[in-house]
N, C-alpha and C positions, 0 to 999 in steps of 0.2 A: 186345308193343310198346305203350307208353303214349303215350295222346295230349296233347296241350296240358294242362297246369295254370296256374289264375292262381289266386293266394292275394294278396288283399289284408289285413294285417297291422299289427299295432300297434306289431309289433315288428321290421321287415323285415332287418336285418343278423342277427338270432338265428335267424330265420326261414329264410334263405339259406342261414346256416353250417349250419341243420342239416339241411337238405336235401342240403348237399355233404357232407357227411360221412357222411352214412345213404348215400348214394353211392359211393362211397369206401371205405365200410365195405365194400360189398357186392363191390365189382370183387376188394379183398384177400379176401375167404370164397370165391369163385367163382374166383381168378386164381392166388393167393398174393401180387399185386402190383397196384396201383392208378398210373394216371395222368391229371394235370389239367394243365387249361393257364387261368392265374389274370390277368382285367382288372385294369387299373390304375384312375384315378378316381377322383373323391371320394367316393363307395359303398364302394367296398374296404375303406378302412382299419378300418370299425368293424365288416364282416364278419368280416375275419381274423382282427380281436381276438377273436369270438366263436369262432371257429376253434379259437384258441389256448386259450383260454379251455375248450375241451373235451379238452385237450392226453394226457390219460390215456385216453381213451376209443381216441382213433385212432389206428394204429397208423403211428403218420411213420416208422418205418424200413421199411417195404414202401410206400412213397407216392416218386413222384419229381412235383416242379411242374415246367411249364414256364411262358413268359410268353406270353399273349394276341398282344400289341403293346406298343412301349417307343419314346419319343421320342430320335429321334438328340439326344444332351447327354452331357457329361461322367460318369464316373462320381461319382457322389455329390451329381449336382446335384439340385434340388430339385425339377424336370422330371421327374427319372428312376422311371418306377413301380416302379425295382428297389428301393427306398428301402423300399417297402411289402411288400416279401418279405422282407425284411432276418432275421425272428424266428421263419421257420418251422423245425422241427427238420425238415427232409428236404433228399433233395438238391434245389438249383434251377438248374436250365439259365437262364440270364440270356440276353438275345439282345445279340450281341455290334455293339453301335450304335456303340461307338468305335472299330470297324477304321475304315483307311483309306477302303475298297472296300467302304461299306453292301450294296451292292448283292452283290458276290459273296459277304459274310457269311450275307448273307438265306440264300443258296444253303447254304450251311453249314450253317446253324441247320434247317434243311428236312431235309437229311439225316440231323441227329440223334433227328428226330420221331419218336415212337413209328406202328406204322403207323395205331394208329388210338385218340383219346385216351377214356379211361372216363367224364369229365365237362368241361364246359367250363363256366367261367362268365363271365359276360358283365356287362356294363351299361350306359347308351345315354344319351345327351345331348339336350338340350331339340330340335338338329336334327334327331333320327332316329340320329344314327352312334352305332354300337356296335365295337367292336374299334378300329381305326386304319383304316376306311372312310369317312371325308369324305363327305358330298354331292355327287354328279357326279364321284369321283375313283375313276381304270379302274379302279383296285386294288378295287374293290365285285365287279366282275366279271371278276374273272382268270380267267383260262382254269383246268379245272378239274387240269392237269398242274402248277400254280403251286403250291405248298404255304407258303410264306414268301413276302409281295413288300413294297417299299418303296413308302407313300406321296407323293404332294405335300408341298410343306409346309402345314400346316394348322393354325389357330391358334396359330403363328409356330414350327411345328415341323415336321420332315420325320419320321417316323415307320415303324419294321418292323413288320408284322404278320401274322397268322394270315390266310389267303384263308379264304373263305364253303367251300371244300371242305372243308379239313381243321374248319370249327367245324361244320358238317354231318355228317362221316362221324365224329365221334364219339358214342358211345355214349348221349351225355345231354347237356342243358343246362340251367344254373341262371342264370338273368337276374334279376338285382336291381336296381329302376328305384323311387327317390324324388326328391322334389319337386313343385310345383303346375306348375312351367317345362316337366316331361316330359309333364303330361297329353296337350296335343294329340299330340303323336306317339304315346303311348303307346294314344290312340284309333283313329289311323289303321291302324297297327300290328293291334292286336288285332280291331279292329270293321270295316276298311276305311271310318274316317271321312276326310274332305275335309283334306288336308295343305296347302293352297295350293299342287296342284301341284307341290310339290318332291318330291325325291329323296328315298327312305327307306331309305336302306343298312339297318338291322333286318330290313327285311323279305325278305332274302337267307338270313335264319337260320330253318332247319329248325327245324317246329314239333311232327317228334316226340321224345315221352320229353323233351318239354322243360317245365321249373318253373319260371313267372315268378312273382316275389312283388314286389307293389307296395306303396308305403302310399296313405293313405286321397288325399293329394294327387296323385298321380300318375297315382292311380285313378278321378279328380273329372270328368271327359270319357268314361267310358266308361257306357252305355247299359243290356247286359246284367249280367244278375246272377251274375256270376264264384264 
């Protein structure tokens, strides 16, 4: 069992993807079959390119994704983190946000989950939230029998997402966290610095076998020498 890693990096999206993949790699040599479940974000897009970008090495026809969290929106809107899955060669489980019934979809999409995913990766916003766990929204702490639940709306969106069980009980996590706007959380988070008292959804995510890679900004509040 591997504990915490923090890599702060010059190159943090090359860095991620190649952590998930050396991951990935490993579940396909050990499994014959690999499973992830991929944030959305403005981080993502230039991870997955590097992803992609490694497109002959990893074996996408033994890889199935699924998705972290996806804002209830139209399909194809510019909302939708499915947008950012769009060019992987495997299959991708989309979470189905334009049923009627979000809520019994959730339920759906829970039951097609793997029992338990080989990497997760993640990324986190200047508040603390990572996946589709808001500040102060129950969905942080769902009961641990919840494997799929809908958020509030939050930042003018209602949101399905992955519970802290199911991003816990898997195998590994890769959290990729830039910008200067994440340092404080990203302090409080790793070092238990002074958050102003708010809520830190992050800090619900299991810290083993798990790989944060930062850049030098997001890393700019943080004390020890990672």
């Amino acid at each position: 069992m591997r504990a915490l890693s923090v890599r702060i990096d010059a190159d943090p999206p090359r860095r991620a993807a190649l952590t998930l993949a050396r991951r990935l790699e490993r579940a396909v040599w050990l499994n014959g079959r690999a499973t992830v479940a991929l944030s959305g974000g403005s981080t993502a897009p230039p991870m997955l390119a590097e992803l992609l970008g490694r497109q002959r090495a990893i074996p996408w026809d033994r890889i199935e994704a699924w998705q972290v969290d996806e804002r209830v929106a139209p399909d194809g809107h510019r909302d939708r983190n499915a947008n950012q899955l769009a060019e992987l060669p495997c299959r991708v489980h989309l979470m189905p946000v334009t049923a009627g019934n979000v809520r019994a979809a959730a339920a759906d999409y829970e039951a097609a989950l793997p029992a338990r995913f080989d990497v997760v990766h993640l990324g986190m916003g200047p508040d603390g939230h990572t996946a589709s766990w808001p500040p102060g929204d129950p969905v942080a702490d769902a009961p641990a029998g919840v494997r799929v639940a809908v958020s509030g709306r939050y930042q003018g969106r209602v949101r399905m997402t992955l519970t802290p069980a199911v991003i816990n009980e898997a195998i590994g996590r890769v959290v990729l966290i830039t910008g200067e706007d994440k340092a404080a959380a990203v302090a409080a988070w790793l070092e238990g610095a002074p958050f102003d008292g708010r809520d830190l959804p992050i800090a619900r995510v299991e810290r083993r076998n798990a790989a944060v890679v930062l850049d030098a900004a997001a890393a700019a509040k943080l004390e020890a020498h990672w």
